[in-house]
C-alpha positions as CSV (number, residue, x, y, z in Angstrom):
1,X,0.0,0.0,0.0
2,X,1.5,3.5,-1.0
3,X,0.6,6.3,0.9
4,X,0.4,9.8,-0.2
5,X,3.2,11.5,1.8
6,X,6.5,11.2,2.7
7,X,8.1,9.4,5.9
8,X,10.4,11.8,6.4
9,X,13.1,10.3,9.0
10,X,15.0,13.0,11.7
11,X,17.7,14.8,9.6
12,X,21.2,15.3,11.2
13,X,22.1,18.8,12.4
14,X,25.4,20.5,12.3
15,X,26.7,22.9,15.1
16,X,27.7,26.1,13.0
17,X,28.6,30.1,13.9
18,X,25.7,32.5,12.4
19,X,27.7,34.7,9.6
20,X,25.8,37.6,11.1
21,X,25.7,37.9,14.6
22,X,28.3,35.1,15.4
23,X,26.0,33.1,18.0
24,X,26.5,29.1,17.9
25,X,23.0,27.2,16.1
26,X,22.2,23.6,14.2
27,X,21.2,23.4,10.9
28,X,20.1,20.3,8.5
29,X,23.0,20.7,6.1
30,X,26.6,20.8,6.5
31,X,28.3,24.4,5.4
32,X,30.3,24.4,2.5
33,X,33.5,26.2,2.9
34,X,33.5,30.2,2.0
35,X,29.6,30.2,2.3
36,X,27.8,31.9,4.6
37,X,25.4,30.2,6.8
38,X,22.9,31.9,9.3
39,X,21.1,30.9,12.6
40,X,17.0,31.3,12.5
41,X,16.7,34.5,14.0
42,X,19.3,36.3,11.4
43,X,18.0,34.3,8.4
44,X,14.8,35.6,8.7
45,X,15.6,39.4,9.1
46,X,18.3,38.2,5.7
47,X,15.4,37.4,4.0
48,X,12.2,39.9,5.4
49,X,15.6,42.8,4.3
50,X,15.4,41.5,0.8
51,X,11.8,40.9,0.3
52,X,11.8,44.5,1.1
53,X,14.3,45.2,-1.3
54,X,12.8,43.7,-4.1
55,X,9.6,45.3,-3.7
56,X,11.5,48.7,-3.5
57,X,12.9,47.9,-6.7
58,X,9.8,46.6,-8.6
59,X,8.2,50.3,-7.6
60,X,11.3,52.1,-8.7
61,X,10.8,50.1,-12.3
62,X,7.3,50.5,-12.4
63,X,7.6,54.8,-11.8
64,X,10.3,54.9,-14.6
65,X,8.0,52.9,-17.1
66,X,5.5,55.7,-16.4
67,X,8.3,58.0,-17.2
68,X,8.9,56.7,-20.6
């Protein structure tokens, strides 16, 4: 009998240093050398920063069309 999921066993964490604010977390993946790698707390202000950033630049793109 197939079921329609996945049994998803307990993934391995590996100790790293948050590239950002230096503090000591686990994460399901090993880092790769001259990558950074960020605890929870840091990734998600990494990524709320960018969303932000991208929306800044869609409106910027969107006001020069309107320009032209």
């Amino acid at each position: 009998m197939k079921y329609p999921f996945k049994i998803f066993r307990k993934r391995e964490m590996h100790k790293i240093t948050c590239s950002e604010c230096d503090k000591e977390a686990e994460v399901p993946f090993r880092q790769k050398r001259g990558l950074q790698v960020y605890c929870q707390e840091c990734f998600i202000k990494k990524s709320m920063q960018r969303k932000k950033e991208e929306k800044h630049k869609e409106e910027e793109e969107g006001i020069n069309e309107e320009k032209t």
